[in-house]
C-alpha positions in Angstrom: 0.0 0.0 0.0 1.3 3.4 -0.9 2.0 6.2 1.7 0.0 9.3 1.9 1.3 12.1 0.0 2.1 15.7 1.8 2.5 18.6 0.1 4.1 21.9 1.8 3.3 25.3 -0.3 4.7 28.7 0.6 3.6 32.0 -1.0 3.3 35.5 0.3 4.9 34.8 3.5 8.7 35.0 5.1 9.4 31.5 5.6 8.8 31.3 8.9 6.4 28.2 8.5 8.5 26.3 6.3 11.2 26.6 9.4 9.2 25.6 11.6 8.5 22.4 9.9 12.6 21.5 9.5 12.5 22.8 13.9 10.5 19.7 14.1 13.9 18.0 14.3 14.7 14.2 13.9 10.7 14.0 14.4 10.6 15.2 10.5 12.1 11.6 10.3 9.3 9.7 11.8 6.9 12.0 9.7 8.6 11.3 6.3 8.7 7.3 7.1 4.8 8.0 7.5 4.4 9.7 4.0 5.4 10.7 0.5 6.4 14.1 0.1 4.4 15.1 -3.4 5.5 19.0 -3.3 8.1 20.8 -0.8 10.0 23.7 -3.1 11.8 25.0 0.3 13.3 21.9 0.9 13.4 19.7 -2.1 13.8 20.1 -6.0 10.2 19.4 -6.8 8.4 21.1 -9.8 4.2 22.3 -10.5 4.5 20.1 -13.4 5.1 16.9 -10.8 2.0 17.8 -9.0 0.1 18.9 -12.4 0.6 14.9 -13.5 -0.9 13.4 -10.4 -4.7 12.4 -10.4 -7.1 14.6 -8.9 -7.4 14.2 -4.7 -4.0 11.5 -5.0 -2.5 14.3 -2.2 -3.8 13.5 0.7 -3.1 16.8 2.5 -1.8 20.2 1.5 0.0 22.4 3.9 -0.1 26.2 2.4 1.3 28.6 4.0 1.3 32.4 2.9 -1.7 34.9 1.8 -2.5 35.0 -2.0 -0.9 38.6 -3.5 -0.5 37.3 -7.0 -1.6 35.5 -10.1 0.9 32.8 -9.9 0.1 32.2 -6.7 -3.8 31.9 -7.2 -2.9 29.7 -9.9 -0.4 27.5 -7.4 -3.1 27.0 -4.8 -5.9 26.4 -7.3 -3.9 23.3 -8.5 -3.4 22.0 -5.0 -7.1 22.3 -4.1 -7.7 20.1 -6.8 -5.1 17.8 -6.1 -5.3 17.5 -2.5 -8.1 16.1 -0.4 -7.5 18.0 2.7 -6.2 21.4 2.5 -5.1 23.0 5.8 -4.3 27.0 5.9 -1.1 26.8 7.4 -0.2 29.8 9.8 -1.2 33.3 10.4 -0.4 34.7 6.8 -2.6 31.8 4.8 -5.4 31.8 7.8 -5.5 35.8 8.1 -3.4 37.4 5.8 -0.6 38.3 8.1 2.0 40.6 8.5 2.0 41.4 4.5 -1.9 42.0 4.5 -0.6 45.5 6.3 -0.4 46.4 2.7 -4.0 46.0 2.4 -4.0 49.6 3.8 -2.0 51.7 1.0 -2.8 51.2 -2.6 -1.2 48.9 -5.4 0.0 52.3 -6.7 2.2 53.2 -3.6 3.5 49.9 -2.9 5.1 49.8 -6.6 6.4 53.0 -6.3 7.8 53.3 -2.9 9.5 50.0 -4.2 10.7 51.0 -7.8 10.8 54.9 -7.7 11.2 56.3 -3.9 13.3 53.8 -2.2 16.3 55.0 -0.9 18.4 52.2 -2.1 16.8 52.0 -5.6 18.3 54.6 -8.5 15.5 54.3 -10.9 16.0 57.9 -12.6 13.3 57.2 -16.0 10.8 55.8 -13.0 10.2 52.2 -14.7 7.8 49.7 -12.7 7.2 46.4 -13.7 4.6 45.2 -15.8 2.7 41.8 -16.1 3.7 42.0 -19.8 6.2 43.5 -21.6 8.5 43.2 -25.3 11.9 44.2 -25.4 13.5 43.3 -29.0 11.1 41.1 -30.0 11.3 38.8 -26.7 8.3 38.9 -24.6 7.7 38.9 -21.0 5.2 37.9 -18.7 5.1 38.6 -14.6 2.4 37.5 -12.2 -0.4 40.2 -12.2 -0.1 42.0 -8.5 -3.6 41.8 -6.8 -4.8 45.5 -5.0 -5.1 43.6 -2.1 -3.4 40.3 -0.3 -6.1 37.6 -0.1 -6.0 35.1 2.6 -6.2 31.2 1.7 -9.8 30.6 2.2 -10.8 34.2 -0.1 -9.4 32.0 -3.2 -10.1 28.4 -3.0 -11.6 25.8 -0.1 -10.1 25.3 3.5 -10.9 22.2 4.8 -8.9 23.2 8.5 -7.1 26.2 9.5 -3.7 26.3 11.5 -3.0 30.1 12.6 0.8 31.1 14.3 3.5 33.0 13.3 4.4 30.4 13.0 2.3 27.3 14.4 4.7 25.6 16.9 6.4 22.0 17.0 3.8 20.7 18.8 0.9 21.6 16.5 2.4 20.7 14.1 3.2 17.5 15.2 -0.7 16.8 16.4 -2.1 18.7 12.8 -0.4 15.4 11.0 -1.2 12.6 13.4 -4.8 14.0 13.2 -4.5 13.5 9.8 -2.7 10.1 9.5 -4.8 8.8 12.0 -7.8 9.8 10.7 -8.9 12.1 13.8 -9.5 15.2 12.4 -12.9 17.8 13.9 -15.8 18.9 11.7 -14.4 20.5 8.5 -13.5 24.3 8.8 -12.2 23.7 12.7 -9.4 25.6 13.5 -7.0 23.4 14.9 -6.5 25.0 18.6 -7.8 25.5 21.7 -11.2 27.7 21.8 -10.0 30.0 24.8 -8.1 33.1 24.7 -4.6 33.2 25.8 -5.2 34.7 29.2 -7.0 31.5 30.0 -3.5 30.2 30.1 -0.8 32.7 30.9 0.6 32.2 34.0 0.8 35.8 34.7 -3.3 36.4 34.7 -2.9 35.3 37.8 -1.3 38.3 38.9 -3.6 40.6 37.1 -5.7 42.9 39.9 -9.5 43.5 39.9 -8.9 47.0 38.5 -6.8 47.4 36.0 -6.9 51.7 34.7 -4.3 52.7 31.7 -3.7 56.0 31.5 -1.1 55.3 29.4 0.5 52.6 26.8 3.9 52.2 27.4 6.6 50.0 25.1 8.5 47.1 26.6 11.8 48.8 26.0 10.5 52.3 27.8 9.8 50.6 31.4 11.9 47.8 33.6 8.9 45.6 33.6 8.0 42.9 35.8 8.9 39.8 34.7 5.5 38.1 36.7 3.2 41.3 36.7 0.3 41.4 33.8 1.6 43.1 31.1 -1.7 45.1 30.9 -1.5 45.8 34.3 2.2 47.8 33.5 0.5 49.6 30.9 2.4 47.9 27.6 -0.4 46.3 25.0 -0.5 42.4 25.4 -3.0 40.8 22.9 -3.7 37.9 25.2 -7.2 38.5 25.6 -7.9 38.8 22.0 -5.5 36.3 20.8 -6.3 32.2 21.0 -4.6 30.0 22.8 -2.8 27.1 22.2 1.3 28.9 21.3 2.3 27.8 24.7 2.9 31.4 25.9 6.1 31.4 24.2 6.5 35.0 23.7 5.3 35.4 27.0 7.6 33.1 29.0 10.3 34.9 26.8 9.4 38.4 28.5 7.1 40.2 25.5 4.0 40.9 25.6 1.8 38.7 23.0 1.4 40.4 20.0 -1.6 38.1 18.1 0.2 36.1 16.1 -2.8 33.1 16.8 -5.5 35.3 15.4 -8.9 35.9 17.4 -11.1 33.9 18.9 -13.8 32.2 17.6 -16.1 34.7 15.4 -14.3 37.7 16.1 -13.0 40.7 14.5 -9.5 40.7 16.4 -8.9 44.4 16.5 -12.6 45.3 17.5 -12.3 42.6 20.6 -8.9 44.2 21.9 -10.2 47.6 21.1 -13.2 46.2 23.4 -11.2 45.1 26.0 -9.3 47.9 26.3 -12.3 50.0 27.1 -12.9 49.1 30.1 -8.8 49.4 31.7 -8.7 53.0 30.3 -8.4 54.8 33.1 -9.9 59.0 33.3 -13.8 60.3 33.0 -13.4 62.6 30.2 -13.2 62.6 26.3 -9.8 63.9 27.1 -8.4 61.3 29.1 -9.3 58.6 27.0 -8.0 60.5 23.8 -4.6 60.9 25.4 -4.4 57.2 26.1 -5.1 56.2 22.9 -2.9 58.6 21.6 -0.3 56.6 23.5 -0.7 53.6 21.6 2.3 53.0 18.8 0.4 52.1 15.3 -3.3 51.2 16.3 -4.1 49.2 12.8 -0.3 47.9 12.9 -1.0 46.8 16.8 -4.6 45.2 16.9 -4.0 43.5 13.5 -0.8 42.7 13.1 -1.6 39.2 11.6 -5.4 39.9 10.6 -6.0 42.5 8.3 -7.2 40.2 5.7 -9.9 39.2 7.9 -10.7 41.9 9.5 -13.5 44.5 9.4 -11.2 47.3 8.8 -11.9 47.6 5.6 -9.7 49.4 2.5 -8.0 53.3 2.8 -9.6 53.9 -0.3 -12.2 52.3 -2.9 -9.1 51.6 -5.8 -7.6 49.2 -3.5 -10.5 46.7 -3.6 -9.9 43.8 -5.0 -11.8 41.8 -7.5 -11.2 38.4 -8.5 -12.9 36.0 -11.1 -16.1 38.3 -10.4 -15.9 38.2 -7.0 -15.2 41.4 -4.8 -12.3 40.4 -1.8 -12.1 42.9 0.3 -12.2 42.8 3.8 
């Protein structure tokens, strides 16, 4: 009988989840006895055209890591869905967009030519940009198209499970597969952690007082903070009680205050929960008071979703940065 076939993808995304993978260690050993490895480009010389010649659903599950920013990635994932019987969104970036879906707040227009044009490092003096097709003595060129706006996995094809973490940690990675291979796995479109918050679990809510009132945010580096106080209760933004759990705390146990990476809780908008949260620690009883604390806080929409724009409520800066695929209007 023939081993069960793993693909790993990776698109717009740092890496991060494809290193997590190789963190698992000589474990990555026991997992590769276990299966075939159909499509791994970070680690392996494997090509689209291998996994273009294998029936439809041979792959038994797809890891894809990364949000969808271009036409060659659309195209990538497309071809996995229909490969692959299980597709999991693998981390932050394909379950929420991630760090890159801050882009989701300029314009196609900017990006390009703070990349091309502005840049200090760039000496572009006739302003050129790329195109998605261009001629230059008779040759011809073609580029993937740039989408206005980075889509997260589910936006372009069919999640069957959804892994969030930047990036998901030895351990769930470890239990995401044996689910698998062992047949285990919850009701389709599950995300594969705890339901809690991280709060639930840090060993420093224990220290948190009845009353907690900010009058002020605060950055690690601008305080000596307490290494067992709440970070909330120092004043420094900790996304623990808008964050899932399941990470182990890591950033946490390491001194820093959570940041989101793990993506909201179930059927929440991850900004609008923390921005909930917060109401009720901000300390003052006028307008003022509260303005001056929020004031405090370093880069509201980079802070409350770090990892989520793409699924978020926010919403686009401005109308030409929507995003329209196949017919279908993406934004978020």
């Amino acid at each position: 009988m023939s081993k069960p076939k793993l693909a790993i993808a990776w698109n717009s995304s740092c890496g991060g989840c494809d290193e997590a993978i190789v963190d698992i260690e000589e474990q990555l050993l026991d997992v590769a006895a276990k299966v075939d490895f159909a499509l791994w480009p970070c680690a392996m010389d494997f090509k689209y055209s291998d996994v273009e010649m294998l029936p439809d659903k041979e792959i038994t599950v797809a890891l894809i890591n990364g949000g969808i920013q271009n036409s060659h990635q659309k195209h990538v994932v497309e071809l996995i869905r229909k490969k692959a019987q299980i597709v999991i969104a693998f981390g932050s970036c394909a379950c929420l967009g991630g760090v890159p879906a801050l882009a989701n707040l300029t314009s196609t227009q900017e990006i390009m030519r703070n990349s091309y044009i502005d840049s200090p490092t760039v000496v572009n003096p006739e302003g050129k940009i790329p195109k998605a097709q261009s001629s230059y003595m008779g040759h011809s060129l073609t580029l993937p198209e740039l989408f206005p706006s980075l889509l997260k996995l589910d936006d372009v094809i069919e999640v069957d499970y959804f892994l969030p973490g930047c990036p998901p940690t030895k351990k769930l990675i470890l239990e995401a597969i044996t689910l698998v291979l062992e047949n285990r796995l919850p009701a389709r479109g599950s995300v594969l952690l705890p339901m809690g918050s991280l709060c639930s679990s840090c060993e420093r809510n224990e220290s948190k007082p009845i009353d907690i009132a900010i009058s002020s945010f605060r950055r690690i580096h601008e305080i000596e903070a307490d290494p067992n106080l709440c970070f909330l209760a120092q004043g420094i933004l900790c996304m623990g009680p808008a964050t899932r759990d399941g990470c182990e705390a890591a950033c946490i146990q390491g001194h820093m205050p959570c940041t989101g990476c793990f993506g909201p809780t179930k059927g929440a908008d991850q900004g609008a929960q923390m921005i909930a949260a917060l109401g009720g620690l901000i300390s003052g009883s006028t307008k003022e008071d509260g303005q001056l604390a929020a004031a405090s806080l370093p880069d509201p929409a980079g802070s409350f979703y770090r990892y989520s724009m793409a699924a978020s409520l926010l919403g686009r800066k401005r109308d030409e940065t929507r995003g329209t695929i196949d017919g279908k209007n993406h934004s978020h």
